[in-house]
N, C-alpha and C positions, 0 to 999 in steps of 0.2 A: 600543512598539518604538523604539528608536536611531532617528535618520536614516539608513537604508541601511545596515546591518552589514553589516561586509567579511564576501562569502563564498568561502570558500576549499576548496581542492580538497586535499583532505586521504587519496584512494585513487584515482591516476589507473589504473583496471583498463580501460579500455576497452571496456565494455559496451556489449552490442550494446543490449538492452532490460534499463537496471536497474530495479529494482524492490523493491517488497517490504521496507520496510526495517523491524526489527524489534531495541529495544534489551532485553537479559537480562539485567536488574540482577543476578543473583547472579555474573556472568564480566564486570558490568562491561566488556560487549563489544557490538559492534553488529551483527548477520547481516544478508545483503539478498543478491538473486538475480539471476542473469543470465537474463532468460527462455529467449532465442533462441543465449544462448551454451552454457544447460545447464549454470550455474555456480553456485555458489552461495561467498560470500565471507565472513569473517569481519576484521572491524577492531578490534585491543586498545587499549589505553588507553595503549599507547608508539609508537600507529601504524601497527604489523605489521600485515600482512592476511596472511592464511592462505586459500587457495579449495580449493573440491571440484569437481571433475565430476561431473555428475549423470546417470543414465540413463534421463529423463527431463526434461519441460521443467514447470519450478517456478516459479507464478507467486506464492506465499505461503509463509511459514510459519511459525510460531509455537511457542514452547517448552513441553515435555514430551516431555525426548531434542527430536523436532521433528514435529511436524503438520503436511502441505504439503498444499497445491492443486495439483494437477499436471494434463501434457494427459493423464492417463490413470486420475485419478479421485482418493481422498483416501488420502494413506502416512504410516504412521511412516517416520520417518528417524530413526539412529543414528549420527551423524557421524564416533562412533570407530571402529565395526567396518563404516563404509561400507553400509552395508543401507538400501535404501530396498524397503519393502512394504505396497503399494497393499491398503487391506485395504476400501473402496468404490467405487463406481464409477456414481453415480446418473445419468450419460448416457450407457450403453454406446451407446445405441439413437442416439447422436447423434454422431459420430467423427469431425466437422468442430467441435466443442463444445471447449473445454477449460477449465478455472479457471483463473483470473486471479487478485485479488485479493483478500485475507482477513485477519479479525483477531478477539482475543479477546475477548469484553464484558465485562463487572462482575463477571458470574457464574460466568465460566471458561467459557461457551459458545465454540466456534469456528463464525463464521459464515466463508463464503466464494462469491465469486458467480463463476459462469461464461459465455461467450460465445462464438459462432463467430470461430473463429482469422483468419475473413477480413475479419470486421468489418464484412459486409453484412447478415446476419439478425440479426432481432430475438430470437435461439434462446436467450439468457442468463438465468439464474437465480440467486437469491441464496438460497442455502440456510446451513441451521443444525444444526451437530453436536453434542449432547447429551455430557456428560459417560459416560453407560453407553450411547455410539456410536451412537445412532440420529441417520438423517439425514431430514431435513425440508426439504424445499420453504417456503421462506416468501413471496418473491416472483418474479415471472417478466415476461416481457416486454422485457428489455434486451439491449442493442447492444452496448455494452462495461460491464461491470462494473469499478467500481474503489470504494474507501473496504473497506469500511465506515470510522464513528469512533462515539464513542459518548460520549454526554454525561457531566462528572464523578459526575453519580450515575446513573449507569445506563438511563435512564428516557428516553432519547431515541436512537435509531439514524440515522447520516448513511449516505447511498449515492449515487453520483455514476454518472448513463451517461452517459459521456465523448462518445460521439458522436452524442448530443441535447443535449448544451450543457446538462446539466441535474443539481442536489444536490437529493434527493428528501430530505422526513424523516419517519419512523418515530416512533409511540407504541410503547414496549418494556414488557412486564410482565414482573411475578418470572419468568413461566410460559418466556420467551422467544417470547411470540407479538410480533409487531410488525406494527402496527394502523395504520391514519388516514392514508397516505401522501400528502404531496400536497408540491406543491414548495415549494422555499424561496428557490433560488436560480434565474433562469432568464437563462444568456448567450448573447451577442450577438456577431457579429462581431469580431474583431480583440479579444477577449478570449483566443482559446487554448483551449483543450478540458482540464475538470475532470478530473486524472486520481486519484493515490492520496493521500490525505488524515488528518489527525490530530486530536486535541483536546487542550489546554492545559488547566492547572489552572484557569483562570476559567470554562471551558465554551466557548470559542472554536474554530473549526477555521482549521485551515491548512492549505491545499489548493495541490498543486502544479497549473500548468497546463501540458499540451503543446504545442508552439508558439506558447503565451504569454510567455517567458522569467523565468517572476516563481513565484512562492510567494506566496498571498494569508491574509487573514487576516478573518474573518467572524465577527460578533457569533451569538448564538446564533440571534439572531431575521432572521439574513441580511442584513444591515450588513455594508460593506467598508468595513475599520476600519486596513489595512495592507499596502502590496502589499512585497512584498521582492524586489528584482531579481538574477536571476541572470547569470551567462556562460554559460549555455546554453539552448539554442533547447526545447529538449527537457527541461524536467525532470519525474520520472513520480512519485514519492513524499517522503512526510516522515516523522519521527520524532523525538520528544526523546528526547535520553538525555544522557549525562556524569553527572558524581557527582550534582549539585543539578538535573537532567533540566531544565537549561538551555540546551543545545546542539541545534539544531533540528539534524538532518540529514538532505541532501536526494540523491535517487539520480537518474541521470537517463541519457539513450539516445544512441546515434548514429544508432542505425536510419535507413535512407532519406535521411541527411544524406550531397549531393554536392557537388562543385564547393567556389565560395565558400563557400557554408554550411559543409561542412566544413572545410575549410582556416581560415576565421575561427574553429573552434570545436575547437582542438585539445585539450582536457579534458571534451569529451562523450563520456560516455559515465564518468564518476568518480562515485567520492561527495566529498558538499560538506558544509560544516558551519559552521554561522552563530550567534553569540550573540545573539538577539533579544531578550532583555531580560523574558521571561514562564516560568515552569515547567511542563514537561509532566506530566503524568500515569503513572505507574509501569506496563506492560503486565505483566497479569497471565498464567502460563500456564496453557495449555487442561488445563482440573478433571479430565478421565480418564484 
């Protein structure tokens, strides 16, 4: 990576909790969501953003029309005739629970993992959506759910619970089972809290942190190999995209920023967008 590439705020929307950021090589266009605004945005390639209101709070989503994570369980969305319909719902029984963070693997699986909206139970689970819509429980036990990424060939699954300071990793097989978890990463103090994260063509992730101000960059074996600093206190996710999926871009929150904090931080809550010097990986969409 450069010495420090300028990062620049290229969609001052003012998001309350962004997120979710998802680039769709055939529009050449970048989506990413407002959790707590109930937005969801669109950025073309001359700049324009376009946003939805959503009736619902959408913490993922992924193309085919759109496959979200919501607090009210898993929907298509149809962004031109405005339809969003929740067609599962694998934590009725838990309505303090919602999805958070999600993304596609190798396979066209959509994995996405959920967690109590308060951020005190351990209630969160990382489940996995099959191409002919069965949904599956793969793991459980977390506090906030963020990532997944997924190694360039498939065969490794990243998952971050942000609020044990912790990047778990997964053995994946063709089947979608994912096996052997044990950590990879485990942080400390005055690092910031792992939130949603990516992988590069070399097999690298780049992981935003919250209230770490920075985007970091980690060898496959959990080497910190590059911290990238940002202007905001808060940043929640990454994604490449642009034509050569060289354009890291980063989403990021105002939530709970007061006083100084906010007034120092008048483009929290934008999307950002940095030349780091490595290419991402092409996201494929969800196979059903």
């Amino acid at each position: 990576m450069p010495d420090q590439p300028q990062v620049e705020c290229v969609a001052d929307v003012k998001a309350i909790l962004g997120e979710g950021p998802i680039w769709v090589t055939g529009e050449a266009a970048l989506y990413w969501v407002d959790i707590n605004g109930s937005k969801i945005f669109r950025l073309a390639e001359d700049r324009t953003v376009r946003s939805w209101d959503t009736p619902m709070r959408i913490g993922s989503l992924v193309p085919r029309g759109f496959v979200a994570g919501t607090n009210q369980g898993l929907a298509f969305i149809d962004l031109d005739t405005e339809r969003f319909d929740i067609f599962a719902n694998p934590e009725a029984q838990l309505p303090n629970n919602r999805f958070n963070d999600g993304k596609v693997d190798r396979q066209g699986r959509f994995w996405a993992g959920t967690m109590d909206n308060l951020e005190r139970q351990a209630s969160g689970t990382l489940y996995r959506l099959d191409p002919e819509g069965t949904v599956a429980a793969s793991d459980t036990g977390y506090r906030v759910t963020n990532g997944p990424a997924f190694s360039p060939d498939g065969r490794r699954l990243y998952e971050n619970d942000s609020a044990r300071q912790v990047t778990y990793v997964f053995d994946l097989d063709d089947a979608g089972q994912a096996t052997n978890r044990r950590e990879l990463i485990r942080y400390g103090q005055g690092d910031g809290y792992p939130d949603g994260m990516t992988a590069d063509a070399e097999g690298c992730l780049w992981i935003a942190f919250w209230d770490g101000w920075c985007v970091r960059r980690f060898s496959p074996d959990g080497e910190r190999l590059a911290e990238l600093r940002t202007p905001m206190q808060r940043p929640t996710s990454c994604m490449f995209g642009g034509e050569d999926l060289k354009t890291l871009y980063i989403t990021s929150a105002r939530r709970d920023l007061k006083g100084t904090d906010f007034a120092s931080q008048p483009l929290a809550g934008g999307l950002f967008a940095a030349d780091v010097g490595v290419s991402g990986i092409a996201e494929l969409p969800f196979a059903g």
